[in-house]
C-alpha positions in Angstrom: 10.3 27.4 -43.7 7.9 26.9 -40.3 6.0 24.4 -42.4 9.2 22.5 -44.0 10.5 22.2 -40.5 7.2 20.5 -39.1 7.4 18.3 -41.6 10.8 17.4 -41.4 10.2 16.4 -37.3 7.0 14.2 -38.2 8.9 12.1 -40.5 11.6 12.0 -37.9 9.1 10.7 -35.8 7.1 8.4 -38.1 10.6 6.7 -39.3 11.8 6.3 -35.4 8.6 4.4 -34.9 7.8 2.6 -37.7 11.4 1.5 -37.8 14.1 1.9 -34.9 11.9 0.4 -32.3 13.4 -2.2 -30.4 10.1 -3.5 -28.9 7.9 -2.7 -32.2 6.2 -6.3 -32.0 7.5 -7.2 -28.3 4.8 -8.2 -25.7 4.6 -6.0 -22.4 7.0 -7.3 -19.3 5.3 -4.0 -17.3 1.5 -4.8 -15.4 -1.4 -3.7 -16.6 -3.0 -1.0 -14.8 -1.7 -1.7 -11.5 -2.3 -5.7 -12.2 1.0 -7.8 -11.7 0.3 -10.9 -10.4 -0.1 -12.8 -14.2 1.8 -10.5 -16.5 4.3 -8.2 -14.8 7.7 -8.6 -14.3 10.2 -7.2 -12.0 11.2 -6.1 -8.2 8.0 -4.4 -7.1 5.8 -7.1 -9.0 7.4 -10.0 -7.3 6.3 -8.9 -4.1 2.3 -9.8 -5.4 4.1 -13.4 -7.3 7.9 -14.6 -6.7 7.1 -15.7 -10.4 7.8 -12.4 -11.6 11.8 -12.5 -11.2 11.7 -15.0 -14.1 11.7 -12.4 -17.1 13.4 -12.4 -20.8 15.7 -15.3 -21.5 18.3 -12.9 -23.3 19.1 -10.7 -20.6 20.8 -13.4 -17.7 21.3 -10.1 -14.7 19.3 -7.6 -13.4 19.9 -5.0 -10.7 16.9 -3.0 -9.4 17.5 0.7 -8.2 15.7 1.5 -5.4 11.9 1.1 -6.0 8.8 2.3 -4.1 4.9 1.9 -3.7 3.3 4.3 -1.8 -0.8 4.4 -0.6 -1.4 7.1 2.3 -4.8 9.1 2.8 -8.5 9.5 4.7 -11.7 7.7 3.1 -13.2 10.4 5.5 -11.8 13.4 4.7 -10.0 15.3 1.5 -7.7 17.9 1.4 -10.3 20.7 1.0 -11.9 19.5 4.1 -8.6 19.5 6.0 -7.7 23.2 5.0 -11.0 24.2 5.8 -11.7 22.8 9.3 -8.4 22.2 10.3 -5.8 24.2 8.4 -4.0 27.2 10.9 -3.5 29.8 8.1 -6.4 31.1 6.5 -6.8 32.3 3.0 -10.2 34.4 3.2 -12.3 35.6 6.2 -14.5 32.7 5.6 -12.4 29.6 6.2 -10.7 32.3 9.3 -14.3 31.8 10.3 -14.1 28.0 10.6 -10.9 28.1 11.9 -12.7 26.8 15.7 -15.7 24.6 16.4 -18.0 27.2 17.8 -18.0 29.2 14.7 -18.8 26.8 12.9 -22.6 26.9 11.4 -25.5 24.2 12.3 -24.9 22.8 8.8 -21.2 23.2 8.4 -20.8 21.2 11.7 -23.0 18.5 11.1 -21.4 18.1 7.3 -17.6 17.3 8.4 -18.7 15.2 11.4 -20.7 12.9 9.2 -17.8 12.5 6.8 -15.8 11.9 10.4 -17.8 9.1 11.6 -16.6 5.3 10.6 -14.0 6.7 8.3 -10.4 4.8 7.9 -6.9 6.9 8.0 -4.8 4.3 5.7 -0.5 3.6 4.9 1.3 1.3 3.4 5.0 1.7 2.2 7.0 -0.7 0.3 10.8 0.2 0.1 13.0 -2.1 -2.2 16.7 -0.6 -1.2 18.2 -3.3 -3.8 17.7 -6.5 -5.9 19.6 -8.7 -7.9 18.0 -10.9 -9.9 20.2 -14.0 -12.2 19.4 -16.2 -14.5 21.4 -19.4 -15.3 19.3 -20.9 -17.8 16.0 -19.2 -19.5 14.2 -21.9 -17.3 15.7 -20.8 -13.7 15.5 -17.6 -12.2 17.2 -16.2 -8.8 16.8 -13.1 -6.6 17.8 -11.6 -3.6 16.1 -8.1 -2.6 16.4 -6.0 0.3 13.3 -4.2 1.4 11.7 -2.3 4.1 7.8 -2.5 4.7 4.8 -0.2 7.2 1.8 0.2 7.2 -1.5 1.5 9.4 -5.1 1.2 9.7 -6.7 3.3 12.0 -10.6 3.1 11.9 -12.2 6.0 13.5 -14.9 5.9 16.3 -18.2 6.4 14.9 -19.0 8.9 17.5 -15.5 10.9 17.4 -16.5 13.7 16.0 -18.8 14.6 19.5 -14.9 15.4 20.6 -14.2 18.2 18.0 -17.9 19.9 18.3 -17.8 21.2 21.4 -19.7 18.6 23.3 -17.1 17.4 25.7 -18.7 18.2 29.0 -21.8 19.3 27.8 -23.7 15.6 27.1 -22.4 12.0 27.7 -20.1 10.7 24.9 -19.2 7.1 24.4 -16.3 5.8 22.1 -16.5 2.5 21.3 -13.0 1.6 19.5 -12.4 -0.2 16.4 -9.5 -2.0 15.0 -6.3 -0.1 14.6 -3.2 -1.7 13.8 0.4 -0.8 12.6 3.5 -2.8 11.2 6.8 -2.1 10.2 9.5 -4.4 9.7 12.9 -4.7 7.0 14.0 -7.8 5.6 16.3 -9.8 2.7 14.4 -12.1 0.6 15.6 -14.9 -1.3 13.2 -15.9 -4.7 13.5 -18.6 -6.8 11.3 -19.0 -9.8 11.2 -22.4 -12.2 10.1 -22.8 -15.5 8.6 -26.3 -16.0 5.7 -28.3 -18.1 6.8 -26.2 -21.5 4.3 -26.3 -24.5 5.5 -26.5 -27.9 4.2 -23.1 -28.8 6.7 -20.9 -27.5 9.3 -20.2 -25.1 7.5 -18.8 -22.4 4.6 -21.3 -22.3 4.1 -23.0 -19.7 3.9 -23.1 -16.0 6.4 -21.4 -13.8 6.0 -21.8 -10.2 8.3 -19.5 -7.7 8.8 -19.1 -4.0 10.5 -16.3 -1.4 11.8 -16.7 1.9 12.6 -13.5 3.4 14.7 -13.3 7.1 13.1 -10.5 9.1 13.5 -7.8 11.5 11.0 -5.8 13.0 10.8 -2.3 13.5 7.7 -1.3 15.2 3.9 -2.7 15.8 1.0 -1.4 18.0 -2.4 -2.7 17.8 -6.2 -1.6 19.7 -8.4 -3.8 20.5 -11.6 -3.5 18.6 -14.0 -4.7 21.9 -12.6 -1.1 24.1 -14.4 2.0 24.9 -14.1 5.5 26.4 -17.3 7.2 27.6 -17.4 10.6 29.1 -20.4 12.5 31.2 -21.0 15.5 32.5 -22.8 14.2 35.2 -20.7 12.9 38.4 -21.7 10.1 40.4 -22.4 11.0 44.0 -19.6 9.6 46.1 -16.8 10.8 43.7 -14.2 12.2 45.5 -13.2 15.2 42.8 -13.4 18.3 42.0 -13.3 18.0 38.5 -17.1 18.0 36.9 -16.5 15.0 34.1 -16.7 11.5 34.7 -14.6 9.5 32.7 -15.2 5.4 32.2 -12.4 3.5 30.5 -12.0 0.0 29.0 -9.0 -0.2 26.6 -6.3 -2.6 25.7 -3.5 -2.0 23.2 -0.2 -3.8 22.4 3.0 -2.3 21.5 6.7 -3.7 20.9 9.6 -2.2 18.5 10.0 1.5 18.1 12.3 3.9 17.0 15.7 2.7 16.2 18.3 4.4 18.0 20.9 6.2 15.4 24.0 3.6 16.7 21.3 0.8 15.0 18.9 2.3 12.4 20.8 1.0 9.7 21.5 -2.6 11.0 17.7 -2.0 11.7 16.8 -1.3 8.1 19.6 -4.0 6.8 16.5 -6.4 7.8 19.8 -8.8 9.3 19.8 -7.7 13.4 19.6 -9.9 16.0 16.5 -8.2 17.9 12.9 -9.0 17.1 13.9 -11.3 14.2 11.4 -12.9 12.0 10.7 -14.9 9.3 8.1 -14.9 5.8 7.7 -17.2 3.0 5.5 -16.7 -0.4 4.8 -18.9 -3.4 3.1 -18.4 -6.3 2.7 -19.7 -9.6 1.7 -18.8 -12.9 0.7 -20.6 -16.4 1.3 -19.2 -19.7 0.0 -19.8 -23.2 1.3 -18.2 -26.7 0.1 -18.4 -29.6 1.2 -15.9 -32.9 -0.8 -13.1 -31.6 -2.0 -13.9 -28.4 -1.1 -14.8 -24.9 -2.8 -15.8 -22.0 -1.3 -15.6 -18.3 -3.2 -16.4 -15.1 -1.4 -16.5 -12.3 -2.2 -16.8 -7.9 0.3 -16.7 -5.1 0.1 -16.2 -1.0 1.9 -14.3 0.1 3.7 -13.0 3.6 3.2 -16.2 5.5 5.2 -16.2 8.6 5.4 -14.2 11.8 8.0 -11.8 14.2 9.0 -12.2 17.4 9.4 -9.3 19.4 12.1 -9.0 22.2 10.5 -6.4 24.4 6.5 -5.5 24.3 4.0 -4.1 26.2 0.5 -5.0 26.8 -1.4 -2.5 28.5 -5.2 -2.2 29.9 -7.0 0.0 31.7 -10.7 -0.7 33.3 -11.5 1.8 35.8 -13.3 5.4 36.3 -11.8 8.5 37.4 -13.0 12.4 36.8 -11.0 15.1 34.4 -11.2 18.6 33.8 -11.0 18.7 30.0 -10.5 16.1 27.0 -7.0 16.6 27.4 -6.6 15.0 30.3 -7.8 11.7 29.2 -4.1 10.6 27.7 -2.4 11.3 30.8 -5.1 9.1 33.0 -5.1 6.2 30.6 -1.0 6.1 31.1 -1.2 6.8 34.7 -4.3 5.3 36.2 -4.7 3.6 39.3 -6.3 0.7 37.5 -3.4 0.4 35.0 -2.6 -3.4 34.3 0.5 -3.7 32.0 2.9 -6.7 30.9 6.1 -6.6 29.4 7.6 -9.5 28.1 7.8 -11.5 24.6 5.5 -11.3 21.4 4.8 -13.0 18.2 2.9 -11.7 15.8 1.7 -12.6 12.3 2.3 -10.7 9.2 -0.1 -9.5 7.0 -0.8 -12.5 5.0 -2.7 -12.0 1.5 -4.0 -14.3 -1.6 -3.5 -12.5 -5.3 -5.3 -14.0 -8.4 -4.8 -12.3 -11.3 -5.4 -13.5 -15.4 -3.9 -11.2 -18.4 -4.7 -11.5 -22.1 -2.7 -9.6 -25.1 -3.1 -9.7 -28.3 -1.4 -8.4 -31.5 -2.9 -7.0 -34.7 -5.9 -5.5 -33.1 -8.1 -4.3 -36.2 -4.4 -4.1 -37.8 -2.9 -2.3 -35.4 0.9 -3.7 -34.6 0.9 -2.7 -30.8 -0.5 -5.1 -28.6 -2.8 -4.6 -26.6 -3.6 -6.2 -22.9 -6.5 -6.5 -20.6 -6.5 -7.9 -16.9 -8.1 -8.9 -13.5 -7.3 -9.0 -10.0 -8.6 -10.4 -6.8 -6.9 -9.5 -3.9 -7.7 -10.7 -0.1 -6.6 -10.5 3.1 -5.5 -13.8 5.5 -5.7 -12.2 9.0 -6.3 -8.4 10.7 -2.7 -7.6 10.0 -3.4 -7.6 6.0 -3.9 -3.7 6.5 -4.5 -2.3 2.9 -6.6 -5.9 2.3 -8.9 -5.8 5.1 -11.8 -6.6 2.6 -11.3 -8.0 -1.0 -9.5 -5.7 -3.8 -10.9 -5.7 -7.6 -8.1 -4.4 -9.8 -9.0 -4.3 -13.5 -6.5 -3.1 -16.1 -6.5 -2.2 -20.1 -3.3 -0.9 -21.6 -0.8 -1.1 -24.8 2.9 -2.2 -25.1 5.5 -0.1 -25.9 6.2 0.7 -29.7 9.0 3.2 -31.2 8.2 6.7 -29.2 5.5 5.5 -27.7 5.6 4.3 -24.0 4.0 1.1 -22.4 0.9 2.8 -21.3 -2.2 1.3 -19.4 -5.5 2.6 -16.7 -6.3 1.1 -14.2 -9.3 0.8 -12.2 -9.1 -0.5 -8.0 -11.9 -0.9 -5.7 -12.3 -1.5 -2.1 -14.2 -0.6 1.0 -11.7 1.1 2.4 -10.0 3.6 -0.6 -13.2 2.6 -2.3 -12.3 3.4 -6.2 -9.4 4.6 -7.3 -8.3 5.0 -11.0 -4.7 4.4 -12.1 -2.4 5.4 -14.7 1.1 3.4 -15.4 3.5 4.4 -18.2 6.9 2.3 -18.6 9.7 2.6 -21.0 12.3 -0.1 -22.0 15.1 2.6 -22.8 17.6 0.5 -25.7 18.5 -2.7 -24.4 19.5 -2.5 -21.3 17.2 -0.5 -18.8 13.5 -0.5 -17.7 11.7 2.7 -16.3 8.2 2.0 -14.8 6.4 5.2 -13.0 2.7 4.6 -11.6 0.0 7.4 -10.6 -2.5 5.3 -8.2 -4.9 8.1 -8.5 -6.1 10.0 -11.4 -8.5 11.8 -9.5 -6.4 13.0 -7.3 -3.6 14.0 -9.6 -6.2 16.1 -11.8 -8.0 18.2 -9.0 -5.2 18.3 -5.9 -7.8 20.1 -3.9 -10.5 16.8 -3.6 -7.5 14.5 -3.3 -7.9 11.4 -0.3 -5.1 9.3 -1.4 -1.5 9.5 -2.3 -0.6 6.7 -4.4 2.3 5.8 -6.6 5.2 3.4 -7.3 8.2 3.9 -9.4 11.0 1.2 -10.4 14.0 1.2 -12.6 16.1 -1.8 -13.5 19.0 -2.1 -15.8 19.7 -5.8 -17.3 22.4 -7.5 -19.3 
């Protein structure tokens, strides 16, 4: 009976797939890996090409749920690094043991500052509250999205571990600062996308070109400058008037505007349409595609987040002088307060975080006989200026995956490399459920997902749109 039943559900199976599959011969409108800037289309993948609002000709409206990408983490530390040295509650006497700096071991000590020194603490959040996306003609496609965007890039100081091993006051410490910069803003973005130069081989040959223009508001920014520094002795210059036995010598200079919305305007704040610290952005990208029976080739490039904000209210603050403090602690309270405090308020603009994608994708069907296609793809991605936070140096992103076919998902890995998250590997999965919705979750890091204890990074995205 057991073995009739079995039976019974495999054929089930077999027959859904071999013949109730909507998208049995279909080619993929989901990325490859974490590649969108040729192939992908949708919300989240227009914000890498404006290109990628132009999608099937048969479906003329689509309306995007909210949709999220997500990167937050240390390329210093992992989570079994934080619970050790760092975590309140202890599991066993020995991480109680490492609970404080002094108990810490010759060896223990010396192996989390090392992992401390020149490491990056990264975010960057993309929020798309809504999108509506038309098409008039298979040729013409037209958005408009609301979205809210932050990010940060701290870089430590390579000596800042001297501050967590119980040196302070005991030898001279000097921290010289790197960059460390954080933007937050919301906005409405209008896309267009046009289809143009067709081929004779196919509908979707051709080039498309597209371009966004997004109104603004800004939420927050704060940014270091990379040239100050904080050193600390022991030793007191004679003449000090103090009775405090540290010297302290400061040169910093940071820049702050925005903040936290105040609950009357948080969500004329988030609407990206206020009238404070208003802004402006503009992308355009194209892309060039060429069918055959069972292949296609895509390559696509865009630039994205040209365009600036200007802030109503910010502060500019620097401090150059030298004072004495009793402990570390102190150090916050004399930077605000000091006597040789210089601060302007007044107006700001700054730029966004302008970036350059290039991306090519290649699918074929019939792979050794096999009726699901199959992709590959590339990605370059750069930063324009120090705001780009996530692209500070250049991105690799390669991706190999398979379209969706009966049961079986739209599945691909991914592979992303950088100097700051250094390598990550990715796993996407996307479903187009009947005719009429598209579900798209994305894991940015395997390694992470498999052992949770030697995790750095969270990373995902997730995006559902229904069409018509």
């Amino acid at each position: 009976m057991k073995m009739r039943l079995s039976l019974l559900v495999v054929g089930v199976i077999i027959t859904l797939y071999l013949v109730q599959s909507p998208t049995a011969s279909a080619w993929s409108n989901f990325g490859t890996g974490s590649c969108q800037v040729a192939g992908a289309r949708g919300v989240l993948a227009a914000s890498d090409n404006p290109c990628a609002i132009l999608g099937d000709s048969l479906h003329r409206f689509q309306v995007s749920l909210p949709g999220t990408s997500l990167t937050l983490g240390s390329n210093a530390l992992d989570v079994s690094d934080v619970r050790t040295y760092f975590s309140s509650t202890a599991s066993t006497s020995q991480t109680a043991a490492l609970q404080t700096g002094p108990t810490l071991t010759t060896s223990q000590r010396d192996y989390v500052l090392s992992k401390l020194a020149g490491g990056d603490l990264l975010s960057d959040i993309n929020l798309h509250l809504w999108s509506v996306c038309w098409q008039p003609s298979a040729d013409l496609g037209i958005s408009l999205t609301q979205f809210v965007h932050g990010g940060a890039l701290l870089e430590l100081p390579r000596s800042l571990g001297a501050l967590v091993d119980g040196s302070f006051g005991t030898k001279e410490i000097e921290l010289s600062t790197r960059s460390a910069h954080a933007l937050a803003f919301s906005g409405v973005k209008g896309s267009v996308a046009y289809h143009l130069l067709h081929r004779s081989s196919g509908p979707d040959d051709g080039l498309v070109l597209g371009v966004s223009v997004a109104h603004l508001q800004g939420l927050a920014y704060a940014s270091l400058a990379p040239s100050g520094s904080v050193r600390v002795s022991p030793f007191v210059p004679d003449g000090w008037d103090s009775t405090s036995n540290v010297a302290l010598r400061t040169n910093l200079s940071w820049t702050e505007a925005g903040g936290a919305a105040s609950s009357a305007s948080i969500v004329s704040s988030l609407s990206g349409m206020g009238t404070t610290n208003q802004g402006y952005g503009v992308d355009f990208g194209f892309r060039y595609i060429q069918c055959s029976t069972n292949d296609r080739l895509s390559v696509g490039a865009s630039v994205d987040n040209i365009g600036f904000i200007d802030w109503d209210e910010a502060t500019v603050r620097t401090v150059r002088g030298e004072d004495t403090v009793a402990s570390y602690r102190d150090i916050q309270s004399l930077i605000e307060t000091g006597p040789s405090t210089e601060t302007y308020h007044g107006t700001l603009r700054t730029s966004l975080g302008a970036q350059a994608h290039f991306g090519v994708q290649y699918e074929r069907r019939n792979v050794l006989g096999c009726p699901i296609p199959l992709r590959v793809a590339a990605e370059l991605h750069a930063g324009l200026n120090s705001e780009s936070l996530i692209y500070q140096s250049p991105l690799v992103v390669l991706g190999i995956g398979s379209a969706q076919h009966g049961l079986l998902p739209d599945c691909s890995l991914g592979l992303r490399s950088c100097s700051v998250t250094g390598t990550m590997y990715t796993l996407s999965i996307g479903w187009q459920i009947g005719s009429s919705c598209e579900l798209r979750i994305q894991d940015g890091d395997i390694k992470g997902l498999l052992f949770p204890s030697h995790a750095q990074w969270i990373s995902s995205s997730i995006e559902c749109t229904f069409f018509w």
